[in-house]
Legacy VTK file of the C-alpha trace (Angstrom):
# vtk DataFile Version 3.0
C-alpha trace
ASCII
DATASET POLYDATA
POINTS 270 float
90.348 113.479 95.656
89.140 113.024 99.301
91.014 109.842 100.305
93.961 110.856 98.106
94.225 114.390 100.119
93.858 112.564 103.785
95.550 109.777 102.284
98.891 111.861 101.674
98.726 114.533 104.287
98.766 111.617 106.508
95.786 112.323 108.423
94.192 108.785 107.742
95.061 105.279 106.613
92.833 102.727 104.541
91.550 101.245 107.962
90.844 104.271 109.881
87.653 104.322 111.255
85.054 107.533 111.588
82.061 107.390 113.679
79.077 108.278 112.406
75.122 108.401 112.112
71.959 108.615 110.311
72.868 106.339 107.320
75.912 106.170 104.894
74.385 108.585 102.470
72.385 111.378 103.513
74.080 115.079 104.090
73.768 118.218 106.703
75.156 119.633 109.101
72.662 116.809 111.623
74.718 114.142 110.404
78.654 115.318 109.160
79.278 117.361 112.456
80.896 114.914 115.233
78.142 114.001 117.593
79.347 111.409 120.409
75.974 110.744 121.962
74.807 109.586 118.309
77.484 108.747 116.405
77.387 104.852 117.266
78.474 103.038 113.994
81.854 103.247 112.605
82.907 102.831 109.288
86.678 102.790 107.570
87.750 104.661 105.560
88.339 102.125 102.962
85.126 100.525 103.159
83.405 103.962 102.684
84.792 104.552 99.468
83.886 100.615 98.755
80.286 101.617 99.313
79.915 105.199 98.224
79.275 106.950 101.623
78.923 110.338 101.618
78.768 111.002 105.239
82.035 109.613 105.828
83.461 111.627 103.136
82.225 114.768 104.471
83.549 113.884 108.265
87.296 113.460 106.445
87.356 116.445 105.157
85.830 118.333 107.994
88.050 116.623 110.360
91.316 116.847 108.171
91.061 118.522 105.170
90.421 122.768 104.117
89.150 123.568 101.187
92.479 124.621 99.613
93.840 121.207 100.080
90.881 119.709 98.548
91.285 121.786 95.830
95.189 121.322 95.513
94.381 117.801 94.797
92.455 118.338 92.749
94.500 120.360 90.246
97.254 117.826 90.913
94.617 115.455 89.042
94.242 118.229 86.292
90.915 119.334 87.480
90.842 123.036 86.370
93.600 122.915 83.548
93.292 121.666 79.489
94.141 118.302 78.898
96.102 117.736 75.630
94.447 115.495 73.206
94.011 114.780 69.383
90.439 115.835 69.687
88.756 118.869 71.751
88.286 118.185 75.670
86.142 120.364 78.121
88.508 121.220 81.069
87.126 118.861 84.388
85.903 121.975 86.853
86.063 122.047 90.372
85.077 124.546 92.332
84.648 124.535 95.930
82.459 127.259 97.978
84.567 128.208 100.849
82.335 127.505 103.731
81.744 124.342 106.124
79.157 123.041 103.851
80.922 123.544 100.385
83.493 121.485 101.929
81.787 118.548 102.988
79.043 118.579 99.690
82.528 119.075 97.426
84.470 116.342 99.636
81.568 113.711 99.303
81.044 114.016 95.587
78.644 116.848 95.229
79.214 120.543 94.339
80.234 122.206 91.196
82.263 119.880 89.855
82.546 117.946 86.457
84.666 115.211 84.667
84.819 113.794 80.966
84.925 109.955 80.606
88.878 110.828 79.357
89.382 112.261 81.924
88.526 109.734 84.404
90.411 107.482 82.774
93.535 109.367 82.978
92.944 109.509 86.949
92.037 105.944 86.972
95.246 105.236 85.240
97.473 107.790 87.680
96.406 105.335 90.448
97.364 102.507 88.695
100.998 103.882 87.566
102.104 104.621 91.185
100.484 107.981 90.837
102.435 109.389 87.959
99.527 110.530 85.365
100.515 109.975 81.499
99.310 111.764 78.589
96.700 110.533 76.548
97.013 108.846 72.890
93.926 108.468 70.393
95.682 106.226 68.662
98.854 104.214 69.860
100.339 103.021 66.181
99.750 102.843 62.357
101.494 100.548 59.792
101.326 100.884 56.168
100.381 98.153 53.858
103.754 96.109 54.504
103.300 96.379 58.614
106.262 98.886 58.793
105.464 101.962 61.771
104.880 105.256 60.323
103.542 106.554 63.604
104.332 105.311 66.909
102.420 107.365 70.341
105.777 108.095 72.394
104.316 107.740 76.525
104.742 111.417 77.753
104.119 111.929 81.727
101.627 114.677 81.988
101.865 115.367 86.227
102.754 113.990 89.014
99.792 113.381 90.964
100.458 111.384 94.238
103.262 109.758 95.830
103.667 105.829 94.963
102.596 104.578 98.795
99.390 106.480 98.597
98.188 105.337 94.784
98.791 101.802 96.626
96.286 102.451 99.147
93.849 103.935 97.217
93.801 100.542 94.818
93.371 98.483 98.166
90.333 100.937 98.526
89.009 100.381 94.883
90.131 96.431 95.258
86.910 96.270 98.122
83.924 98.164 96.011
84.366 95.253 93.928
84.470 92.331 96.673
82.182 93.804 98.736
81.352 97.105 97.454
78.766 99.380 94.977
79.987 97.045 91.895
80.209 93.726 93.470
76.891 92.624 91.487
78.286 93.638 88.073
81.752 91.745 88.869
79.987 88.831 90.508
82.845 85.533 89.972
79.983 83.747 88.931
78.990 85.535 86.404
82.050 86.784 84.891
82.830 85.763 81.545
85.838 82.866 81.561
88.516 85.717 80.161
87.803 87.295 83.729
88.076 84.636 86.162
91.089 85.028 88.026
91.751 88.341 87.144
91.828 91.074 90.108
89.665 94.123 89.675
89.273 97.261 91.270
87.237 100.499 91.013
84.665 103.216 92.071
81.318 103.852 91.155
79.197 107.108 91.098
75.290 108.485 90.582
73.577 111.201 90.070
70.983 112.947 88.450
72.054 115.531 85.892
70.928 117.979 83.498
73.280 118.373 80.423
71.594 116.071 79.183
69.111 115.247 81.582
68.855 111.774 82.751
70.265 109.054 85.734
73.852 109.315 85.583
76.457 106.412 86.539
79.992 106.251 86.142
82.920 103.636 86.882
86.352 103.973 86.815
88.655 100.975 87.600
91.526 98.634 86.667
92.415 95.120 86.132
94.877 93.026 87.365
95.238 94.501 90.426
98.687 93.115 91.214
100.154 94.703 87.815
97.366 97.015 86.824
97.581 96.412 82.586
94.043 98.352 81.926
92.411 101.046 82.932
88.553 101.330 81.748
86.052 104.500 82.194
82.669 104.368 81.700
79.883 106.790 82.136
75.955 105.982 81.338
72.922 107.966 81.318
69.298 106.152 81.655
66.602 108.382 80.572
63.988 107.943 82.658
64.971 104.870 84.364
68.077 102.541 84.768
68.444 100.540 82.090
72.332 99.382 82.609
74.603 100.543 84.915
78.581 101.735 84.170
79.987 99.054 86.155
78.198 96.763 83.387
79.596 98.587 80.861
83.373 98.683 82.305
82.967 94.582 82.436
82.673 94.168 79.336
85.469 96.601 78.347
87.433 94.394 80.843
86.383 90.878 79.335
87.261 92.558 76.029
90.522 93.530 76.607
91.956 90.627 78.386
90.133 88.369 75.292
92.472 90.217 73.063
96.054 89.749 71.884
97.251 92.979 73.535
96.462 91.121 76.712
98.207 87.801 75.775
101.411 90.210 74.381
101.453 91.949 77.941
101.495 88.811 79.846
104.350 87.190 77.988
106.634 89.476 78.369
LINES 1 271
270 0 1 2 3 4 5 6 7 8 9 10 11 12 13 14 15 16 17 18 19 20 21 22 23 24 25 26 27 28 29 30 31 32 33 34 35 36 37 38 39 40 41 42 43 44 45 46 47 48 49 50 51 52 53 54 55 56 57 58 59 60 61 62 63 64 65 66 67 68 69 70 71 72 73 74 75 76 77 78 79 80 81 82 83 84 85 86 87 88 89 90 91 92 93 94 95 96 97 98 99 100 101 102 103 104 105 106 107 108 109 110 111 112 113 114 115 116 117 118 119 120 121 122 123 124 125 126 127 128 129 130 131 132 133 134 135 136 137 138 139 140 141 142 143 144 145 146 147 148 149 150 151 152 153 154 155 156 157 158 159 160 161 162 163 164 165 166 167 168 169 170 171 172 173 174 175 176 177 178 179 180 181 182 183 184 185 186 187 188 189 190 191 192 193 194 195 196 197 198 199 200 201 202 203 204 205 206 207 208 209 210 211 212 213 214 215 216 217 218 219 220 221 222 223 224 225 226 227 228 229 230 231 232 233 234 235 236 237 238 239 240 241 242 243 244 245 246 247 248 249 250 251 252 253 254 255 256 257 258 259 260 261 262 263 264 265 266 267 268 269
């Protein structure tokens, strides 16, 4: 919601670089207000959200950014509002405390806020369709017995999230956590399975400890091919006590899944 906001208000571009200090992930006021004497390292923007950095997340929206915008873009992501599906879905919450330091906890990640796997999804797959988010399907056909439809999901566009030039951007961002980024381990080419090789993937990783139920959270949303995104894929683990496999891991092998299968091959001929 960050990059999208500074993304779109035009305050910042994939390669603009913020100055910072005191490491890419610790918070306070020492380390997210400008500093010139100790700011020495600079980071872009793109390569922060590559590697999960907090600081520079909380300097964007400092710099740029009010906490109505941020939340603005939220609710053009849905955050806030009921999500129509076949099956019950908590509503994603954010809520920003209107102070300098609700800002930049909210803006890197932290704060009240929550999101459903769906959910994430649904964003992932906004970015992917040139920021125009679709409605979700449980289930996207049945046949009866002689292969003849009886139900067919129609696509329905839920909200218009972002314009098309800044869901580009934000894919060149997720395109680098995966070359170089927080996931570049679980998408290693070397150790992708042969359905993946050659296939472009991009996404964004999260962590953090929660409550409901307790236990190390990680998430991953991201999409595959990057030229032509065909899949989205959301995946959210919790390791009780300790890590035991990590949602980019997951999301892989929803990838090499998907592009195994004949809805893959059907895609790609046409």
């Amino acid at each position: 919601m960050t990059a999208s906001a500074a993304l779109e208000e035009g305050k910042a571009r994939p390669e603009t670089e913020i100055a910072f200090h005191g490491g890419l992930y610790r918070l306070g006021p020492k380390n997210w207000v400008d500093n010139p004497k100790r700011d020495k390292q600079k980071m872009s923007l793109a390569e922060a959200m590559a590697k999960s950095s907090n600081v520079i997340f909380a300097k964007t929206a400092l710099r740029w950014l009010d906490v109505p915008t941020l939340l603005s873009y939220g609710e053009r992501f849905q955050f806030n509002r009921p999500i129509p599906f076949e099956l019950p879905v908590q509503v994603s919450r954010m809520e920003i405390d209107d102070s300098e330091r609700g800002l930049a906890m909210s803006a890197a990640g932290f704060g009240d806020v929550g999101l459903s796997p769906l959910h994430g999804a649904m964003i992932g797959a906004a970015i992917a369709n040139d920021g125009v988010m679709m409605a979700p399907c449980m289930i996207d056909a049945v046949r009866d017995a002689d292969g003849t439809p009886i139900y067919q999901c129609e696509p329905k566009v839920f909200a218009t999230a972002i314009a098309p030039e800044t869901a580009a951007s934000l894919r060149e961002m997720m395109a680098m956590a995966v070359i170089k980024g927080t996931s570049r381990k679980a998408f290693r080419v070397k150790r992708r399975e042969a359905s993946l090789r050659g296939i472009t993937i991009g996404g964004k990783t999260g962590s953090l400890t929660g409550e409901d139920p307790p236990g190390k959270y990680s998430w991953f949303v991201g999409m595959a091919p990057m030229e032509d995104p065909e899949i989205v894929v959301a995946a959210m683990i919790i390791n009780q006590p300790k890590w035991h496999i990590k949602a980019s891991q997951a999301a892989k092998e929803g990838f090499t899944a998907y592009f195994r299968s004949e809805n893959h091959r059907k895609v790609a001929s046409q």
